[in-house]
C-alpha positions, 0 to 999 in steps of 0.5 A: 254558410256557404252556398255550395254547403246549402245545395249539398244540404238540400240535395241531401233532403231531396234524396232522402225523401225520394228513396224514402217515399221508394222505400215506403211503397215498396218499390224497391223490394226487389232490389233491397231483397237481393242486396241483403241477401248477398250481404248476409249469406249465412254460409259466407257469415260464418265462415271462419277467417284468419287473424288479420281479416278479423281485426280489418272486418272489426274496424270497417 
C-alpha cells in the first residue's frame, strides 16, 4: 500500500473517534439539533414536486 493511502486510513480513524467521542458526550447536540431540523421540515418534506425533481431526488 501506499503511503498516502496509509495516512488517509488514519486520518479517517482519527476523525471518526473524534466526532464520535462529540457525538457521545453531547457536545454537539446543538449543532446536530439544528442540522436535522433543516434537513426534515415537515412542511418542505411533504411538498409535492414535479416529475423530474422526483427521479433526481430518488437517485441522490
Amino acid at each position: 500500500m501506499k503511503r498516502s493511502l496509509i495516512t488517509a486510513g488514519i486520518i479517517g480513524v482519527v476523525v471518526t473517534v473524534i466526532v464520535g467521542a462529540l457525538h457521545a458526550s453531547k457536545l454537539m447536540l446543538g449543532l446536530e439539533t439544528t442540522a436535522g431540523e433543516l434537513v426534515s421540515r415537515y412542511a418542505s418534506a411533504t411538498r409535492v414536486v414535479s416529475e423530474k425533481w422526483q427521479y433526481v431526488f430518488v437517485l441522490l
